[in-house]
N, C-alpha and C positions, 0 to 999 in steps of 0.2 A: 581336541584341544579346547573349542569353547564350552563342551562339560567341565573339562578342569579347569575351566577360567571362572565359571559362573560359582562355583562352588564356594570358593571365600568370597565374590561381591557378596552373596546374597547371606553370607554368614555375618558379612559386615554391616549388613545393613538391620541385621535381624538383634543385632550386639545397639546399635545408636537407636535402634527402636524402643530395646528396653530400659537402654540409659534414658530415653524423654519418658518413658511410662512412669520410670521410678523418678523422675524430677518431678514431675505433676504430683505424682501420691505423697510426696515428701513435703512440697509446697502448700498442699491442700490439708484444712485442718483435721478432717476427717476424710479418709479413702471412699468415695462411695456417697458423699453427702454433700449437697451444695453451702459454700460457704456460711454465706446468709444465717440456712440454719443453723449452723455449729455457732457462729457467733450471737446469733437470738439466747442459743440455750447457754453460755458463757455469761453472757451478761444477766441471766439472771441466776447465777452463785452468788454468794456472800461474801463480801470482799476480804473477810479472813481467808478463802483460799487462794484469791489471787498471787499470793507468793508462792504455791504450788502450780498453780497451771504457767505458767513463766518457765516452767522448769523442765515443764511436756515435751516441747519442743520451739524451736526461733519459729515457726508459725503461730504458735498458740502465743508466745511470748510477745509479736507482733500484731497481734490480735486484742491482747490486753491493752496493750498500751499508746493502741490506734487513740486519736483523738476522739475520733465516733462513735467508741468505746463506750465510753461517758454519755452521748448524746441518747445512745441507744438506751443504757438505764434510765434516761428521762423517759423516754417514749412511753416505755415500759412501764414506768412506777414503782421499783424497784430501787430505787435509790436508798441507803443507808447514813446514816448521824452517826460518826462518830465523835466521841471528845476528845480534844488535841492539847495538849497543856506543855506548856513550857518552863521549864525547872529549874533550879539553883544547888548544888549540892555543897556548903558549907565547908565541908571535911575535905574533898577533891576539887577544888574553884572549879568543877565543869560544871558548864550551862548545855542542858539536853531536851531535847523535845521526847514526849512520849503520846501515844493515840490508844484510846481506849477502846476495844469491842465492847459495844452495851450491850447486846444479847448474849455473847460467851464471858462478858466479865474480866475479860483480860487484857493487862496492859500490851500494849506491843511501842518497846523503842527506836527511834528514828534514826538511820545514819547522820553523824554532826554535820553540819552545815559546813558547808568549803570556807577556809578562811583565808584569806590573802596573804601575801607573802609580806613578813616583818611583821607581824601581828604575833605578839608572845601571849598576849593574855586574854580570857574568854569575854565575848560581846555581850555587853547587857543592855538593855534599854529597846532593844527592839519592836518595833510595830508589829506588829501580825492581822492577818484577816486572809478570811476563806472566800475564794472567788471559782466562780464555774467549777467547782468540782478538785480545786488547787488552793493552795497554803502560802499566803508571800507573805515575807518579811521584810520588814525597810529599816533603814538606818540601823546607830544603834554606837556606843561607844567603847572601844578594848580597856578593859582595864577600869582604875579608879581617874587615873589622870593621863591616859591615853586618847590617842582624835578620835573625835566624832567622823562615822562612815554617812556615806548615801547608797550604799550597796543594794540592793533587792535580792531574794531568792526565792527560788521559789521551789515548794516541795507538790511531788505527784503520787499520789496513792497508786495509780495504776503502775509505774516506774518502779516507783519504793526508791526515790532518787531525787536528792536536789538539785537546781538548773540555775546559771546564773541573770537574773535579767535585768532589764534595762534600770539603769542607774537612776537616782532623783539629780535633782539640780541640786537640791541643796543637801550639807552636811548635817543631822542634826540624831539626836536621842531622844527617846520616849514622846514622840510625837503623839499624835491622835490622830488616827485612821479609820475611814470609814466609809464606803459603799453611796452614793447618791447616783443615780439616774444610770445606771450600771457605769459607773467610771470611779477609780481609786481616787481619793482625798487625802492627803498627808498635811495637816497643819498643826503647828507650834513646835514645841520640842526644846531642846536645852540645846547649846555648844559645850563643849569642853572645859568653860569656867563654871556651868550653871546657869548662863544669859539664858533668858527667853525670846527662842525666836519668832520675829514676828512674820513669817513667809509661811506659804501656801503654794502646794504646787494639787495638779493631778494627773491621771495618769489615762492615757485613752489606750485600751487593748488591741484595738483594732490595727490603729498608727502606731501601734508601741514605743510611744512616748510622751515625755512628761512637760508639764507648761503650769507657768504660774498662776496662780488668781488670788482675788483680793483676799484677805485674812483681816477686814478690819472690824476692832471692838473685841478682839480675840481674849478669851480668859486669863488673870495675871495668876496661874497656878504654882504650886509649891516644885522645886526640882525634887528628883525622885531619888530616894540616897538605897538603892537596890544590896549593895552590901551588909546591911545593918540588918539583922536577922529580925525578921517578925516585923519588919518595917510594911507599913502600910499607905498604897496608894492617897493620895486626900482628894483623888476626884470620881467620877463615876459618868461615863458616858452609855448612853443607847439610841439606837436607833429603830426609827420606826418608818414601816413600807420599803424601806431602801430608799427615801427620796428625805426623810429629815434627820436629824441627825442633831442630840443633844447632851448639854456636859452640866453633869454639876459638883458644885465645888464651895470651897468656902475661901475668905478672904477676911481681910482687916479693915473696917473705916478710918477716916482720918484722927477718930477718937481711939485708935487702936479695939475697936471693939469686932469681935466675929460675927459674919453676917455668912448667912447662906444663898449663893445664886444659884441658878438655872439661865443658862443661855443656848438660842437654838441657831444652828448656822444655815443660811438660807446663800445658796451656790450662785441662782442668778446678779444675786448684788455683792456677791462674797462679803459679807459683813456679818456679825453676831448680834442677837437681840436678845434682848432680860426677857424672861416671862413674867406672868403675872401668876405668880403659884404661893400660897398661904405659908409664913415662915416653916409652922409646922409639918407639912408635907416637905418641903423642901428639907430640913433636917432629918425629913427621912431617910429621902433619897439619898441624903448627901452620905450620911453614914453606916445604913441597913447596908446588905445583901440584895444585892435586886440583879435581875437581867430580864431582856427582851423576850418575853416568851408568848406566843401566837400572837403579834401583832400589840403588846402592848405591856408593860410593866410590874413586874410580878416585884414584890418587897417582902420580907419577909420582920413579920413584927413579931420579937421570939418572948419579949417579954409577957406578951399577951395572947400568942399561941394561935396568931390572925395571918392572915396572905393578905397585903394589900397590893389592889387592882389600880393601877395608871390607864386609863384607855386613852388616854391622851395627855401631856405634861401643863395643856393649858384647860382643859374643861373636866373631867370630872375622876373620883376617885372611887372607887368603893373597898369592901373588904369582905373576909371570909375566915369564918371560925376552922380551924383545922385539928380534929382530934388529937391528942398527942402531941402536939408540935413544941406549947410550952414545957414539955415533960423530958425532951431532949437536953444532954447534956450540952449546953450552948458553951456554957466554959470552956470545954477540951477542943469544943467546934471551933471560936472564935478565935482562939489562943493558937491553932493552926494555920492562921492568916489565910482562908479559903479564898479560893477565886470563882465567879458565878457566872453562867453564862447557861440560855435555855435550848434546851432537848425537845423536840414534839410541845408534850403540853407539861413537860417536870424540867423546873427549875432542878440543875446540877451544881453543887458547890463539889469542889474539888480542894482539897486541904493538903498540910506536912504531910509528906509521904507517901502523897498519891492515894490518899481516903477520900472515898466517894461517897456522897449524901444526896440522894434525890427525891425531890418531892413535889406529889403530883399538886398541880396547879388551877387544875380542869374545875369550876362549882360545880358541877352535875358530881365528879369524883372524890373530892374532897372528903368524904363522910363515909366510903370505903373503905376497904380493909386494909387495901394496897398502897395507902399514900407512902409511902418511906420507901426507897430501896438503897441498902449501904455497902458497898463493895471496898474490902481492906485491903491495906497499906499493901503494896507490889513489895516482894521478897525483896531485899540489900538496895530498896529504895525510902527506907525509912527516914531517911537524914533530907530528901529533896523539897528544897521550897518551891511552893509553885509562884511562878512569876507571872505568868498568861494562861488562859483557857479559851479556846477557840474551835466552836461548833463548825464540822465539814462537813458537806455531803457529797458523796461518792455512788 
């Protein structure tokens, strides 16, 4: 009798053994290899295949989308630029985000953004900026004469999924957003008549949440009328180091005459100051194409077929002859209301339809063969205006 007793224990036991062996190998990203490495060699893929390995299995899928995912491509050096643009479609009133691969040259579109409940009409006016490796958007108003949100969201490349997060204090559209001392800035913006608001909040990631600070001396900028096709922004901000952070614009004197500023906003006192910058640079900045590129101000003079260099908005300027550059069709360029924002060391305009113009920035490069690279309009996105362009790194 304890022969035929022992018979099924030990059948049973040999049955829950193989159940834990196959729970370990199933859990484990690779059978046979310590995690660590499976996730070293993941993290350094190209984040175009990311929406395949998600698909591997809920290991490999939880593997991606680890937070220290991201941390790990820092380690590495491995980290990729993609361009992220936010669009307007005329013909369909959808407003879409799209992210471009720059090495494969293709676009790839974003699931829409979660919209609240009673919202009929698509959000325009949105803030956007890329932080640690993530995508948020602030505010932003439904409709032509619908309320202004304080919403945030935030998109994850590793996910491929938007999250909803912590809210602003205040309601507002088309504010100005910007990166200082690694903490969010959201100030000014329109209400829902068009006012200009004069609040400031920012946003601490770590507490996640958000608290006011001073906004005073704030720019008295134009509202943004996003509907009107080929409408163009009238202000231009950049930032430089991640610690300052400036807007220029134009305005009326009491003679009703147009004057060009430059103001830079300094967090400790939260208040704006006028620089001291030569009308004519200043009407540069105000109306060229320019963005932040390696640390300082690329402009694009097309008339004259020049790069001009900002290394700083208060000391000094210089320029650079760029082969080719006036020989570009600027007409078809300009007439697509481009949006600029810098790549490594190439200024990226992104225009109607999701055309891409990039050009190298670098003076050592500039006299090469390679300054230009143009990637054409994405299939049955020809109609898209672009509203935002916003550099991520993943």
């Amino acid at each position: 009798m304890s022969a035929l007793s022992a018979g099924p224990s030990s059948k049973c036991d040999c049955l829950v053994q193989k159940r834990r062996l196959s729970r370990a190998w199933i859990s484990s990203l690779i059978p046979g290899l310590p995690d660590d490495v499976v996730r070293g060699c993941l993290a350094r893929l190209s984040r175009s295949s990311w929406i395949h390995l998600r698909l591997v299995s809920k290991a490999w899928k939880r593997a991606v989308e680890d937070p220290f995912f991201f941390q790990c491509r820092v380690d590495l050096g491995v980290t990729e630029e993609w361009v992220y643009s936010e669009t307007w479609n005329p013909t369909t009133k959808v407003v879409s985000w799209y992210a471009l691969d720059v090495s494969e040259e293709k676009w790839l579109c974003l699931p829409p953004i979660p919209t609240r409940r009673g919202l009929d009409h698509e959000v325009f006016g949105r803030a956007s900026i890329s932080v640690k490796g993530e995508l948020y958007v602030a505010g932003g108003q439904a409709g032509k004469s619908g309320p202004t949100l304080r919403d945030v969201y935030i998109y994850s490349p590793f996910t491929h999924q938007w999250r909803k997060g912590k809210s602003m204090i205040t309601t507002r559209h088309s504010p100005l957003i910007f990166l200082v001392d690694r903490q969010i800035y959201v100030t000014g913006g329109f209400d829902s008549f068009g006012n200009l608001i004069q609040v400031a909040e920012k946003y601490d990631a770590e507490k996640k949440e958000w608290s006011t600070v001073g906004n005073r001396g704030f720019p008295e900028v134009i509202c943004p009328n996003w509907y009107k096709r080929g409408w163009q922004v009238q202000w231009s901000s950049y930032t430089f180091d991640e610690d300052e952070f400036y807007i220029s614009y134009r305005t009326k004197d009491s003679q009703q005459a147009t004057k060009q500023l430059i103001k830079f906003y300094v967090p400790k006192k939260g208040e704006w100051f006028l620089t001291r910058f030569k009308d004519k640079v200043k009407a540069l900045v105000t109306f060229s194409l320019g963005a932040t590129v390696n640390k300082h101000i690329v402009l694009v003079d097309w008339a004259t077929g020049r790069l001009r260099y900002t290394y700083h908005p208060c000391r000094s300027v210089g320029w650079a002859k760029v082969q080719g550059l006036a020989e570009l069709d600027w007409v078809t360029i300009l007439t697509s209301n481009p949006k600029a924002a810098g790549l490594g060391s190439k200024l990226v305009l992104v225009g109607r339809g999701l055309n891409v113009l990039m050009i190298e920035t670098d003076p050592i490069l500039v006299t090469g063969d390679d300054i230009f690279t143009s990637i054409s309009s994405e299939p049955g996105a020809e109609d898209e205006e672009v509203l935002n362009c916003v550099i991520l790194r993943a």
